[in-house]
N, C-alpha and C positions, 0 to 999 in steps of 0.2 A: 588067218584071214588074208587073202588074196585077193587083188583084181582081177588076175586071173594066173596065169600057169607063170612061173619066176621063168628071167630068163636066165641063160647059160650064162656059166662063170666065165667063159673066155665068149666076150659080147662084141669082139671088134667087127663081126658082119650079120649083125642080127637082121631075121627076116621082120619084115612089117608085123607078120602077124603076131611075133612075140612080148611086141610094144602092147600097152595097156589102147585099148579102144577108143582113141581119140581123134579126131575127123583132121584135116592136115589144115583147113581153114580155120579150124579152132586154136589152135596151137599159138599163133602171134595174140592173140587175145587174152590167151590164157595165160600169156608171157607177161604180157602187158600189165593183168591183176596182179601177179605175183610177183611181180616189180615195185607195184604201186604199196603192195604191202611191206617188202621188204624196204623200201624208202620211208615208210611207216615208223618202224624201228630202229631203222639204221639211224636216221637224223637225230635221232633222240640224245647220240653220242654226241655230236658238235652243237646242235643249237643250246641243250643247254649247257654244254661248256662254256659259251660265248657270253649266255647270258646269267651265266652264275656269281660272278661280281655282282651283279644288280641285283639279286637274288638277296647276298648276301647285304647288302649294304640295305636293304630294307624291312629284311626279316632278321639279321641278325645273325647268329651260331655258327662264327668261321671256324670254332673246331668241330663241328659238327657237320662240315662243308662236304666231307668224302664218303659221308655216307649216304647221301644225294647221289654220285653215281653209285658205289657199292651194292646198296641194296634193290637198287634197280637191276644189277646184273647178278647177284645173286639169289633172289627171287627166279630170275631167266635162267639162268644157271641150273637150279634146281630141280626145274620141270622140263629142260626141255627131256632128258633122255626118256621121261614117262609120255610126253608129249610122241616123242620119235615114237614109242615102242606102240601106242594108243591109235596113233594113224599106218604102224603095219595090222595093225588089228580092226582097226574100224574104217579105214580110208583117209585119204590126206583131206577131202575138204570137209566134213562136220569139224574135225579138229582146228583146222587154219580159222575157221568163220567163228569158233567159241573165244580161241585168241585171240582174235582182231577186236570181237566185242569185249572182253576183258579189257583190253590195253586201250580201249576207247574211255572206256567207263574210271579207268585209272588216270587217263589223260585229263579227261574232265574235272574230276578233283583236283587233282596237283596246282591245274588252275584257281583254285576256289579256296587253296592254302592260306591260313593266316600264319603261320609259324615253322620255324625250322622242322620240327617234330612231325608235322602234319604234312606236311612236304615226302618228308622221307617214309611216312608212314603211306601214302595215296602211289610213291614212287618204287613201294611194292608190289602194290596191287598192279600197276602197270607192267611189271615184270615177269607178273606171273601170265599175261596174257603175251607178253613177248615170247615168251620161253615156248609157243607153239610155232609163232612168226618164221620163224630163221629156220630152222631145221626143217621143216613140212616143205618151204619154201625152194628150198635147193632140193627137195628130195621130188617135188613135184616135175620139177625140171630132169631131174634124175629121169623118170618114167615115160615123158613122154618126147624125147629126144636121143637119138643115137646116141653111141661114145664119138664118134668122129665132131656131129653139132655140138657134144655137150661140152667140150673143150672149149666150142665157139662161145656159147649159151653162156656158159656157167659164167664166163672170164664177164659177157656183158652184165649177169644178175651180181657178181662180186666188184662191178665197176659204182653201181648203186652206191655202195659206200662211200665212195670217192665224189660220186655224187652228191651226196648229202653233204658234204662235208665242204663243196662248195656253196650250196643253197644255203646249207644249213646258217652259218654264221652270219651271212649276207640279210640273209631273213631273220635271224635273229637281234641283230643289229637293231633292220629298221623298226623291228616289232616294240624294242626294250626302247629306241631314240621318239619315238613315234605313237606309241601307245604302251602298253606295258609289256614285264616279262612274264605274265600270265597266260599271253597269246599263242607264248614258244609252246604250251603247252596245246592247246588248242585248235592252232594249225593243222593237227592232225585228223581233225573231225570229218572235216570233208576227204579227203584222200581216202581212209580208211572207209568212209563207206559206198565211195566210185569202188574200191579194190571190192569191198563185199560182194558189191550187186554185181559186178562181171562175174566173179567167183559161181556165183547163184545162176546165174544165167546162161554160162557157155562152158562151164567144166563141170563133165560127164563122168562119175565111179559106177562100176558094177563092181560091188564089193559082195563077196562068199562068205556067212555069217556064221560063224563055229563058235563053241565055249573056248573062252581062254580063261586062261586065270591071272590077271595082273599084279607085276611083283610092288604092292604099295608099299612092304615093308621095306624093302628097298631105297623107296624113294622118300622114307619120311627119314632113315639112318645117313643116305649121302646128304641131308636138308641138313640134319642138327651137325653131320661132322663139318660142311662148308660154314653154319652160321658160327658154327663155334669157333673155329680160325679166324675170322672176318671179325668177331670178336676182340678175338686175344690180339688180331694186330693192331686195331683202327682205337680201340681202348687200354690198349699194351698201359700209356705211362696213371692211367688214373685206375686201374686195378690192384697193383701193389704181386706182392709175388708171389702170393698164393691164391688168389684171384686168376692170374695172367698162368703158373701153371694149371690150376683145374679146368681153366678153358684147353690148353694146349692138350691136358690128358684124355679129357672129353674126347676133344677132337678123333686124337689117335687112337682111339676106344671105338667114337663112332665108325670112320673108314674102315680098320679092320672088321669090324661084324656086318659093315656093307661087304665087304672083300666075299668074306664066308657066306654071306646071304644070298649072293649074283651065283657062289658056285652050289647050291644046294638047290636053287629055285626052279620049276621048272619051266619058266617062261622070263628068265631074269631081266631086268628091266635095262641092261647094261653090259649081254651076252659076252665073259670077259675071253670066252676063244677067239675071238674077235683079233684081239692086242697081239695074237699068235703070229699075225701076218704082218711082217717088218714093215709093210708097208703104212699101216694103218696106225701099228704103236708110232710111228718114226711122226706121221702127219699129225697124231692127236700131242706128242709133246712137243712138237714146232708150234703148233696152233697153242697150247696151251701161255708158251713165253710172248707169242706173237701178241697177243690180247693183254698183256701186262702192259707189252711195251707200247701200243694202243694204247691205255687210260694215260700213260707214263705225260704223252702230247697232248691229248685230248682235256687233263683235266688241271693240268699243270701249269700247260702254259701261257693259255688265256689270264691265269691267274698274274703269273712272270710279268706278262706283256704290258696289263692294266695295272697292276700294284707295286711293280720294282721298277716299271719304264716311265707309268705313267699315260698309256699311250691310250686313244677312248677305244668305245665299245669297238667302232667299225674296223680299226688297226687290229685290234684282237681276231676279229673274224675274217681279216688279209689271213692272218698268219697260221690262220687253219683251214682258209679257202686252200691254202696251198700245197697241201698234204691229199684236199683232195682231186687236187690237179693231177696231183702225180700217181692217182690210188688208180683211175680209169685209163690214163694211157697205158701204165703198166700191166693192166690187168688185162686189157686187149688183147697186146700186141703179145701179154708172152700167153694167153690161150691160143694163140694165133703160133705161135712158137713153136709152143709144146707138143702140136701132131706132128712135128719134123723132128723132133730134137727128144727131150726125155722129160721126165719130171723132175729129176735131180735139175736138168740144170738151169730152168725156167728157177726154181726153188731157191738155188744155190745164190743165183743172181740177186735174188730177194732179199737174201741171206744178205749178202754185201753190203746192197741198198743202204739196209735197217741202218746195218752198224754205222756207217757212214754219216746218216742224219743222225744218231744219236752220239758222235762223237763231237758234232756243229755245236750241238746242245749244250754239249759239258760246256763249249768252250764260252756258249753263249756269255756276253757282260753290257746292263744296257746303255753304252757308250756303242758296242757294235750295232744297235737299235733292231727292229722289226724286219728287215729286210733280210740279214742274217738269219731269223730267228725262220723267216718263210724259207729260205733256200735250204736248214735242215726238216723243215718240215714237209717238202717235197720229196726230198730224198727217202723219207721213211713213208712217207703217201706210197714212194712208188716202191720201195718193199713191201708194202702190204699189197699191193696190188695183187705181184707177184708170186707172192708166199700164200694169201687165202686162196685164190683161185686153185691152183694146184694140190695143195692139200686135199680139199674138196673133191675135185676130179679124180684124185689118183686114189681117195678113199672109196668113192662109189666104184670104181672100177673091178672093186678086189670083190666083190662080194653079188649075193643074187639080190633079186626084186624083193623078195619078201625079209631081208633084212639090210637093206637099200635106206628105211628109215631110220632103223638103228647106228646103221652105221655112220648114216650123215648127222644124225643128232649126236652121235661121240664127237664129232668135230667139233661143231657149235661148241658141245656142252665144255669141252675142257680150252675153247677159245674165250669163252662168256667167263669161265672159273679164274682162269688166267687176268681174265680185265678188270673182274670183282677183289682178287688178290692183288691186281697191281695199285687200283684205287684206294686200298687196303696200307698196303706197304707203304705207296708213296707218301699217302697223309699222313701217315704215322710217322716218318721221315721228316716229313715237314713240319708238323706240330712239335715234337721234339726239340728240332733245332730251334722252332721259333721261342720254345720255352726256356729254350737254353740260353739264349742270345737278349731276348726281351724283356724276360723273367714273367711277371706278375700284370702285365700290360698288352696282352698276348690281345684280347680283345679288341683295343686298337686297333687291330689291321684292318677289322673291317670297314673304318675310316677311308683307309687307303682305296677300296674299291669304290666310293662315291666322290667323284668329281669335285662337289662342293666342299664334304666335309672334309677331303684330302688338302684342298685350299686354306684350309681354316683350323690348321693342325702347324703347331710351332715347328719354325725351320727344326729346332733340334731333334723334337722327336719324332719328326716325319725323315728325316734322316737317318734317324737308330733305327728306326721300323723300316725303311726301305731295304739300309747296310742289311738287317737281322734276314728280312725277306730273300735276300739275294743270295747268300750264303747259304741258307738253307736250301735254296731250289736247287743249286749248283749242287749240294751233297744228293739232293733227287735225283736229275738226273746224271749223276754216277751210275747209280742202279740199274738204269737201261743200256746201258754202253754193254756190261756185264752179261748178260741178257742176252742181247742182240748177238754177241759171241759165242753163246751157249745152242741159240737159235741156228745158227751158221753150220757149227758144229753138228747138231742134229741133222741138217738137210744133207750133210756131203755125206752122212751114213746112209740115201735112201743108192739102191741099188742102182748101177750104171744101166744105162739102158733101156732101163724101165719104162713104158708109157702105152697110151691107152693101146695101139696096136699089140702087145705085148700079152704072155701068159705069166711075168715074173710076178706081176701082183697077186697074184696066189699061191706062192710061194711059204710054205712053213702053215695051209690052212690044215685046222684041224681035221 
């Protein structure tokens, strides 16, 4: 299924006519929607980071705290490559307008949660309508914009991030100081359906309607092998070890017969000749560490800031405005870069970035307070800038229109997989140490997240529980430092030279 005829693998001087049929006064409009959507989703990462103390301190289940983002991103995770593969076959908008109503219909509940449980259960449902958001979303841009704009394009729809990330906590702040944290969820009602009715109104498919066969089995095998990791990490110490290995073996059971299933299928839901082109494998495992190291800030250290500093809602939401201070200038200037320069080295730059905020991080102690903690979380804002943009770009590049969606949803998907495992890791991490450190009073902490009752808790054990807190985060993030070097390492592997004027990104294609 085609909009119309794919353009040429080497697209650096495409004619007009080979662009999908879109009027040229339409195009900022359609920008506009698909902005407003992906600011839809993307906030979902920082505002409820900001407001998850409060969360916690009213509903309770701080060990049960990470799978709040978890299964929000692995839900999204899981659908988006069937999402990608659904809008080369049916068109990018019936798909984007079923997600946005999904992740509405999810938002709304989450709202409407009495208990940890229900939270996490309502923050699937919204994930599963995320999981069309993001992929359709860069792949719409994809389509109806050059490769010369789309460097411009793509770096402004990857600054969104960066965006939210300032709204986000600032908004989340006043919603949780001012009314409740129920709002965080909420907020999103009206946005999402400004995004819709543009949607409806001024983007135009001519979509060519053929039999396909969609690979479901596919996407119900990578579902149970991701849940089943996400499992064995986030419940690692209360399964015991034959519990914790038959998840692990599941696991490694399910991915392989996914592995076999993509190569036998004949419309695989996750074409893996794909991975053939160094470019594409290089961007989907940078992406994939990049979204670890993403929840690594995001879900961390809101937590750090309120319950080891001390410091309120609004100080938390400084210190992750500030990441996305750094997500939009850098994601500008190096789209803005990269048509002179390469993709390695807009990436590489990225690469640095990361490492650098998360070396801030280790050192972080809160004697060095908030301000510290924002100056590394700018630094890694503005690796992500740098590193998602790119990615993106130099994936859609390598490949035609009619598998333009696939390709951009491998990104997403192994960047979303990557965020869902670091949420994963990290709390597993953290629980751990706090059970090691605190023993039997682990529950406690969520004391620490409410103002009052952190007040009204004995100097001593508000002491043991902050010591226990702080030690543990610091063994957190270690993990991203690690990470961050692994990241580095993969980008200075992509090809010199390479960029969108270039034929290197089809290189090794099937």
């Amino acid at each position: 299924c085609q909009v119309q005829e794919s353009v040429p693998v080497n697209e650096h001087s495409p004619p007009a006519s080979l662009r999908p049929p879109v009027a040229a006064n339409r195009r900022p409009l359609i920008l506009i929607a698909v902005m407003l959507a992906m600011f839809m989703a993307a906030v979902e990462s920082t505002i409820v980071g900001t407001a998850m103390p409060s969360i916690i301190a009213q509903l309770g289940g701080f060990r049960l705290f990470s799978w709040v983002f978890a299964v929000f991103l692995l839900t999204q995770a899981v659908t988006i490559p069937l999402y990608g593969k659904l809008a080369d076959i049916y068109g990018r908008k019936p798909m984007l307008l079923f997600g946005a109503i999904v992740f509405l219909i999810g938002s709304t509940l989450c709202g409407l949660a009495h208990d940890m449980v229900q939270l996490i259960a309502f923050r699937a449902l919204q994930g599963l309508g995320a999981g069309a958001i993001q992929p359709i979303v860069f792949t719409v841009i994809g389509d109806i914009y050059t490769p010369t704009e789309r460097a411009r394009v793509q770096g402004w729809v990857s600054s969104v991030w960066g965006f939210s990330a300032i709204v986000g906590p600032t908004v989340s702040a006043f919603l949780v100081e001012q009314l409740s944290w129920r709002f965080v969820f909420w907020i999103n009602l009206p946005i999402g359906i400004a995004s819709m009715t543009m949607l409806i109104v001024f983007f135009r498919e001519g979509v060519e309607h053929r039999r396909h066969k969609v690979d479901f089995a596919g996407a119900v095998l990578i579902t149970l092998a991701t849940t089943a990791l996400m499992l064995a990490l986030i419940q690692a110490r209360d399964l015991g070890g034959g519990g914790l290995g038959g998840l692990l073996a599941l696991a490694v059971a399910a991915f392989a017969a996914f592995i076999w299933q993509e190569w036998r299928a004949s419309e695989p839901m996750v074409p893996l000749h794909l991975f053939r082109i160094p470019v594409i494998a290089l961007s989907n495992g940078g992406a994939l560490i990049v979204g670890a190291l993403l929840l690594g800030i995001t879900s961390i250290l809101p937590t750090y800031v309120q319950g080891v500093m001390g410091r309120s809602v609004a100080v938390t939401g400084f210190t992750l405005a500030a990441l996305s201070l750094g997500w939009p200038i850098a994601s500008t200037i190096g789209g803005r870069v990269m048509v002179y320069t390469s993709y390695r080295a807009v990436a590489l730059a990225g690469g640095v970035l990361l490492l650098a905020g998360m070396l801030l991080m280790v050192a972080l102690t809160p004697e060095r307070g908030a301000l510290f903690a924002g100056v590394g979380s700018f630094l890694v804002g503005c690796g992500m800038g740098c590193t998602t943009t790119t990615f993106m770009v130099a994936t859609q590049a390598a490949v035609d229109w009619n598998q333009r969606g696939i390709a951009t949803s491998s990104t997403v998907f192994t960047r979303l997989v990557g965020m869902s495992m670091g949420a994963a890791l990290f709390g597993a991490v953290l629980n751990f140490g706090l059970h090691r450190r605190a023993g039997g009073i682990t529950d406690a902490v969520n004391a620490l997240m409410d103002p009052v009752r952190r007040a009204a808790l004995p100097p001593r054990q508000m002491t043991m529980l902050t010591d226990a807190m702080a030690a543990s985060m610091h063994e957190v993030f270690i993990s991203p430092v690690v990470l961050a070097a692994i990241a580095t390492l993969l980008i200075d592997g992509l090809p010199k030279g390479l960029s969108w004027a270039t034929r290197a990104g089809n290189e090794g294609k099937a």
